[in-house]
N, C-alpha and C positions, 0 to 999 in steps of 0.2 A: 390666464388671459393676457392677451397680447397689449402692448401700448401702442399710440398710437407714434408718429413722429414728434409731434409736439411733447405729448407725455413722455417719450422718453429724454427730448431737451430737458424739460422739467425735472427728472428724475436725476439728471447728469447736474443741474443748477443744484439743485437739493442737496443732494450726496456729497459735490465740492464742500458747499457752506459747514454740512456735517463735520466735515473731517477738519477745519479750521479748527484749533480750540485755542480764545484767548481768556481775559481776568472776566468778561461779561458774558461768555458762552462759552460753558467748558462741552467737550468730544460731544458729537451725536445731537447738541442741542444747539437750534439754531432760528432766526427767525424770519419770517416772511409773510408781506402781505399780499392781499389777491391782486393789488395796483401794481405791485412790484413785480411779481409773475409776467402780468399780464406786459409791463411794457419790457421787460425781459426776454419773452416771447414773442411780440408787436401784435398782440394778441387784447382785448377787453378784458377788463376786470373781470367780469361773470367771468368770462370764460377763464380765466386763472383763475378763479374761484372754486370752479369744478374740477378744474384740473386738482387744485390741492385739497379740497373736501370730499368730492364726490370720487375721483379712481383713486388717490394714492393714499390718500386716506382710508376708502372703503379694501386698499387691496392691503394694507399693514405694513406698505413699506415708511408714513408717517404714522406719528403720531401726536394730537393736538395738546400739547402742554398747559399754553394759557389761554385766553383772548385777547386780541389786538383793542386797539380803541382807534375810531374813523378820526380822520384830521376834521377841525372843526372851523370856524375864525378863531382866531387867537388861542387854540389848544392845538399841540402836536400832534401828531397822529404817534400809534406806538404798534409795531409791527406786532402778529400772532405770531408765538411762541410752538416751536415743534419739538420733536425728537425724530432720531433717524432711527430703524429697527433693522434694518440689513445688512448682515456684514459688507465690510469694502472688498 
């Protein structure tokens, strides 16, 4: 299945992140929220949302590690947690 433009920005954003490895994300793992996508791409959150749940997720080039937590008042937000599956 083909990506589309966006998914493959998406795919190049991902895979950079992947390949950083420091003392809070060692190789492959890395994190991202659908807000961060989305103003990544100048794109809405759903729609970064789908992008990293619904294709890259459903195609296995991620995979969902933890759950994030939404920013709140007075609580952080805390990015979802991936892995990368593809080699570079």
């Amino acid at each position: 299945m083909a990506l589309s433009e966006r998914e493959q920005w998406a795919y190049r954003i991902l895979r950079d992140l992947a390949m950083r490895v420091s003392d809070e994300s060692p190789e492959r793992i890395f994190f991202m929220s659908a807000d961060e996508m989305g103003i990544r791409l100048g794109i809405s959150t759903i729609q970064g949302n789908r992008i990293l749940k619904r294709k890259l997720t459903k195609l296995g080039i991620i995979d969902f590690v933890e759950n994030g937590v939404r920013r709140t008042k007075g609580q952080r937000g805390i990015e979802t947690t991936y892995i990368w599956n593809v080699s570079y």
